[in-house]
N, C-alpha and C positions, 0 to 999 in steps of 0.2 A: 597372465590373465587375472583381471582382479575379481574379488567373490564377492559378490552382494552380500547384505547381513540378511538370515534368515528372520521371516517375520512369525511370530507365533500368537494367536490371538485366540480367544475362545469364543463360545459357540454365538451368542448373543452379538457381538460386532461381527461373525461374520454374516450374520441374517441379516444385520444391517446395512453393509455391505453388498448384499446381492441386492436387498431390494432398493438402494441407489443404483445398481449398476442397469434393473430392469424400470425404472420407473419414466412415465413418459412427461411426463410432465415438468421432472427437473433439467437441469442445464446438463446441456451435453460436457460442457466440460467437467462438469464433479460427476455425472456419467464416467468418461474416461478413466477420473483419477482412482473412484472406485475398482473397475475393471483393471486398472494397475494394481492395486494392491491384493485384489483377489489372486491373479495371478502369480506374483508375488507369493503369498502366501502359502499357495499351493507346490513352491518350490523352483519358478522359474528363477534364469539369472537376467539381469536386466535387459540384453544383446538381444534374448530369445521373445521378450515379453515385447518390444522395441519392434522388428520383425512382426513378431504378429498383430499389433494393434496397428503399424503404421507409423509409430511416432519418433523421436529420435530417442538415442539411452540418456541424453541427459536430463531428459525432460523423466523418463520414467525412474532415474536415480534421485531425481531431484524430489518426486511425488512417495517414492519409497521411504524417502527419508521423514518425510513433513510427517506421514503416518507414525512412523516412527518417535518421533518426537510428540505433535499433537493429536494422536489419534484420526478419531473419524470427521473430529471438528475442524483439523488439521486439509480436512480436503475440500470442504465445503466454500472456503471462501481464499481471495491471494494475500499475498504478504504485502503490507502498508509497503508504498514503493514512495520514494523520495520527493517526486515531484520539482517544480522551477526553483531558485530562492526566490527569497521574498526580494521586491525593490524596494519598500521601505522598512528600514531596519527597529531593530527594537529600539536603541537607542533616540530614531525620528520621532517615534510614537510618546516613549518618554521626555523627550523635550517639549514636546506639542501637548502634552497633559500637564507638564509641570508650568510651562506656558500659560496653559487655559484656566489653571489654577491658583496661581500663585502672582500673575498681575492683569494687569487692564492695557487695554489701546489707548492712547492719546486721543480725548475730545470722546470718550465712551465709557460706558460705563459697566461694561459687559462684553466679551469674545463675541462676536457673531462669525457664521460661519466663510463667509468671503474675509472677513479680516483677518482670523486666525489663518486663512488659506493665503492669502496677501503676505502676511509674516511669515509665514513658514517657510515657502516655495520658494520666494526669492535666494534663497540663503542657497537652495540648493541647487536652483537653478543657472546660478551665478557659474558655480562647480564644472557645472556640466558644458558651460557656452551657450547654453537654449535662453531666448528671448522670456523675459518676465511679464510684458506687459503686451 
């Protein structure tokens, strides 16, 4: 069985601490995380803090830890998560600025925004098999 690391905090975080845990007004979930860590704190191992809140132990190791590492600020908010890629690449963006900057359309004298879109798309569209026009 493995040991949770004990958490040791003094007295000022844990006032702050209980009064997330009791406050009505904030989000239930930095509710929870606080009530993890109080617990916690008080000496529980993760299985038994898990158990009593309801929640699974990885989630209450995982919230152990973030304290851990970033404190009380650490519970307030989640970790930046990855999100889609992007479909247009940096590369698209730099060519289309180096584009916009560096020459003119045929019969103009200025990028407008359908012609820059004209030139650029097709190139990629070509790639793809989707219709250009």
């Amino acid at each position: 069985m493995r040991i949770a690391p004990p958490i040791a905090i003094d007295e000022a975080t844990r006032k702050e601490l209980e009064r997330l845990s009791r406050k009505r007004s904030m989000e239930a979930r930095v509710v929870l995380r606080s009530r993890i860590v109080l617990l916690a704190v008080d000496g529980m191992q993760n299985k038994q803090i898990a158990e009593q809140l309801g929640v699974s132990t990885r989630m209450v190791g995982l919230w152990r830890g973030r304290f851990i590492e970033y404190g009380v600020e650490g519970l307030l908010k989640d970790a930046p998560r990855p999100g889609r890629t992007p479909r247009i690449t940096a590369e698209m963006v730099d060519a289309v600025v180096a584009k916009t900057t560096q020459s003119t359309p045929a019969n103009a004298t200025h990028w407008s925004t359908r012609t820059m879109a004209r030139a650029s798309v097709k190139p990629v569209c070509g790639v793809f098999g989707t219709p250009t026009d």
